[in-house]
C-alpha positions, 0 to 999 in steps of 0.5 A: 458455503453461501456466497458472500455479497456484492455491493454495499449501497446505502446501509443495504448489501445486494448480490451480483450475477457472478461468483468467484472461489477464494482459495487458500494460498497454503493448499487451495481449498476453499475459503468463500466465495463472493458474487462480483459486481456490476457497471450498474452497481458501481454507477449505483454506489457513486450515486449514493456517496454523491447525495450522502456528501452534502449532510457529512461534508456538513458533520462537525470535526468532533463528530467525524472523529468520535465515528473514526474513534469508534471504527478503530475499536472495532476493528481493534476486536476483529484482529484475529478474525481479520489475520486469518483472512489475510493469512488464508487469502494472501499467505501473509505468515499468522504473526506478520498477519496480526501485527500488520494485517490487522494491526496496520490499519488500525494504525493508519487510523489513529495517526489519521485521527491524530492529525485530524486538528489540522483540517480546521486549519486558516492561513491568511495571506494578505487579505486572503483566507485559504481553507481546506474543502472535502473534495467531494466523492472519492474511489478508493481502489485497492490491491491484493497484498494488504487488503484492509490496511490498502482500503483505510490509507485511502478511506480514513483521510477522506471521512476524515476530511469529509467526504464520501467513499465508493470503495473497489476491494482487491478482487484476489482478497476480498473477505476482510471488507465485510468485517469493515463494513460490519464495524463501519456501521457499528460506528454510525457511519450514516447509509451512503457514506461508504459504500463498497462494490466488489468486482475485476478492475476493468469492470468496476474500477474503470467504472468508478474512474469513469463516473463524472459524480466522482471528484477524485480516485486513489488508486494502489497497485501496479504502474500499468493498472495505474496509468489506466486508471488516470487515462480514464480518470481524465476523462472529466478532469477529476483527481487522482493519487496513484501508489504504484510499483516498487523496485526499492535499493537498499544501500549499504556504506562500507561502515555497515553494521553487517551483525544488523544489516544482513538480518535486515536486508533479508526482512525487508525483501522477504515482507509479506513473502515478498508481496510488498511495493515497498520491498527492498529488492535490490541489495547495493553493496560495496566490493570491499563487503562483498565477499561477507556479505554474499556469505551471510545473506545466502547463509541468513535466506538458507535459514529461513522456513518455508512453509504452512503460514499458520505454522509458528515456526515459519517465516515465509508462506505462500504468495496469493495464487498460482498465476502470481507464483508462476509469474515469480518463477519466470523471473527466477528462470530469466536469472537462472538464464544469464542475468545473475549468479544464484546464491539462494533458492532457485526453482527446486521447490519440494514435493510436500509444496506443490498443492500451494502457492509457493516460492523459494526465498531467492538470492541473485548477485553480480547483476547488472543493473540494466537486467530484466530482474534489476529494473521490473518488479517481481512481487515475490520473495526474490533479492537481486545484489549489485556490487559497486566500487564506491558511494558515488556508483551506489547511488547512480545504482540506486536511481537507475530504476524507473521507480522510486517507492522507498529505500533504505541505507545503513552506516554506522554514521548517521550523517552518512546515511543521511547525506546519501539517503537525501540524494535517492529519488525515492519517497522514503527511505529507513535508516539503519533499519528503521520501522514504517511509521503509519503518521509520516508521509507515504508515496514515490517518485517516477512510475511508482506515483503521485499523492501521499498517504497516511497522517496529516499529508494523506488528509490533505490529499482528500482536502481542495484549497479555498481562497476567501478574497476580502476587500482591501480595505479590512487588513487596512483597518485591522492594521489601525486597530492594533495597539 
């Protein structure tokens, strides 16, 4: 098997000194090996995305959206080479992997494209006219769990606006970013534009954080990963947009439809196998609906397969490696200590499990929401259920979390649902279940960040407003020649 690359700088793939395996999350064989990257390359990468910057800030608009356009039907024909990667890498389930995993960031880029008109966009004000300006160079740091659609939530809005990309991709799931860059050149996206430098975060992602030729880092993962990175970042002031952890309510009204709701609470904590920011970790449930709802969740989770992700019939895989699964274990132990009566799974994992990377699906109720696995993020298959006596308590509950990533409520009165989705402090929030929409705004509040992603608000993160003073006298003169 040869080792995959480094570093792409300039159209031109390099080796790195060191070589780690890629394994499969399902049974640990090996799937590739890729060489890391090193301080020099990253150095090397930014520079060529700084001198690429002055011709492509310079393309037309149409231009700009003829390559994403070609990039998008180019990752449209590697679909299912790019959800085996991720099945093999993350443990993402075969069908999860090719609706989202390759799906997803096919999405995120034509709701960019879709709200690229809005870059050309003037408002005068007074006798002012303020546009928008490519902020120059970005890093683009990305997590593990969805690896492709990670990177284009952060590499589609800034081609789009203009500027140049060094990209770090997750070091635990780095195979997909070949087929990207493969695409990205097929589209004719011009040598230095993109450039892409495998490697661990401190080493390569610290670099890039640290460059001062590099205006502004967008950065995903965890709330400790990220504040590190706008440590150094603030070194030479440039700007960063962090997506961070999650420890998401989902809220239900003594009116919930518990026929949609309890099917629906299972899925959105069980994403990815769990392996999701965004997953609705914490159950907030009335106590007139306790009782049932205990009843059919644990009786909803009990029917969940578990097993190989490339088996139709299951529906919760692997997680992405043992250190990961071993550190989901010693939550479930903290919950199996006192901090919660078990419902569902526990740590009895059995035999014909042991050679992959796996975690029962696992329900606690009657936690209090001060304990350890109410408050921290778990990233594993692993739902919590808190019990309140009114809507007043739920949603106290429900913002008693330093994070504030996403949400959901379920009422049979929308209104309802609204009123009390509006009063969570959290960036977005579905109603009654409703699916993620690539176009809207995506993002948090507290620990779980700053910036948005995705559509016209995620294109604009990558844009810096520029106000054109012009003399007085000219809005004088066009008021007289008014009709």
């Amino acid at each position: 098997m040869d080792v995959l690359p480094a570093a792409y700088i300039r159209g031109t793939w390099q080796m790195g000194d060191e070589a780690v395996t890629v394994t499969d999350s399902a049974d640990g064989t090996t799937v590739g090996e890729v060489s890391l990257g090193s301080t020099e390359q990253a150095a090397a990468a930014v520079r060529a995305a700084h001198e690429a910057f002055p011709a492509w800030s310079a393309t037309t608009l149409a231009e700009r959206k003829n390559i994403l356009r070609a990039l998008m039907t180019g990752l449209q024909g590697r679909s299912q080479r790019i959800a085996d990667s991720a099945t093999a890498e993350v443990g993402s389930v075969s069908a999860f992997s090719l609706r989202v995993q390759a799906g997803l960031p096919v999405r995120a880029l034509e709701g960019t494209i879709d709200a690229m008109d809005a870059i050309a966009e003037v408002e005068d004000i007074g006798t002012s006219r303020v546009q928008g300006l490519p902020i120059g160079v970005v890093a683009a740091i990305a997590p593990w769990n969805y690896p492709l659609y990670q990177i284009m939530g952060k590499l589609a809005p800034a081609l789009a606006a203009g500027c140049t990309v060094v990209v770090k991709p997750p070091q635990q799931a780095p195979l997909t970013v070949y087929d990207l860059v493969a695409e990205l050149e097929n589209a004719g996206v011009p040598a230095g534009v993109v450039n892409v430098v495998q490697g661990r975060g401190p080493v390569v992602g610290e670099a890039f954080a640290d460059h001062p030729l590099v205006d502004m880092v967008s950065f995903t993962g965890s709330t400790a990963a990220g504040s590190r990175i706008a440590e150094v970042a603030a070194r030479s002031v440039k700007k960063v947009a962090l997506e961070l952890g999650g420890k998401s309510a989902n809220v239900f009204a003594a009116d919930a439809d518990l026929d949609r709701a309890i099917p629906g609470a299972v899925r959105y904590f069980l994403m990815n196998n769990g392996q999701t920011c965004s997953a609705l970790t914490r159950l907030i449930v009335p106590r007139s609906l306790a009782a049932e709802v205990e009843e059919r969740l644990t009786a909803e989770v009990e029917a969940q397969v578990v097993g190989d992700p490339r088996d139709a019939q299951t529906t919760v895989g692997p997680l992405v490696s043992a250190a990961q699964r071993r550190t989901v274990e010693g939550y479930i132990r903290k919950g199996l200590g006192g901090e919660g009566r078990l419902l569902a799974g526990g740590l009895d994992l059995p035999a014909e499990f042991q050679d992959g990377h796996y975690v029962l699906p696992t329900v606690f109720t009657d936690v209090d929401p001060k304990a350890t696995i109410a408050q921290e993020e778990i990233f594993g298959p692993v739902l919590v259920v808190h019990v309140v006596d009114d809507e007043e308590e739920a949603i106290r509950v429900a913002n008693d979390s330093p994070y504030g990533l996403s949400g959901g409520v379920w009422s049979a009165d929308e209104e309802r649902a609204v009123a009390i989705a509006r009063r969570i402090r959290t960036g977005q929030v579905s109603i009654n279940g409703a699916p993620f929409n690539a176009a809207a705004p995506f993002g948090g509040f507290k620990q779980s960040g700053y910036g948005r992603e995705l559509g016209r608000h995620g294109i604009a993160e990558y844009l810096s407003p520029q106000s054109l003073q012009f003399p007085a006298h000219r809005e004088a003169e066009e008021t007289r020649e008014r009709p």
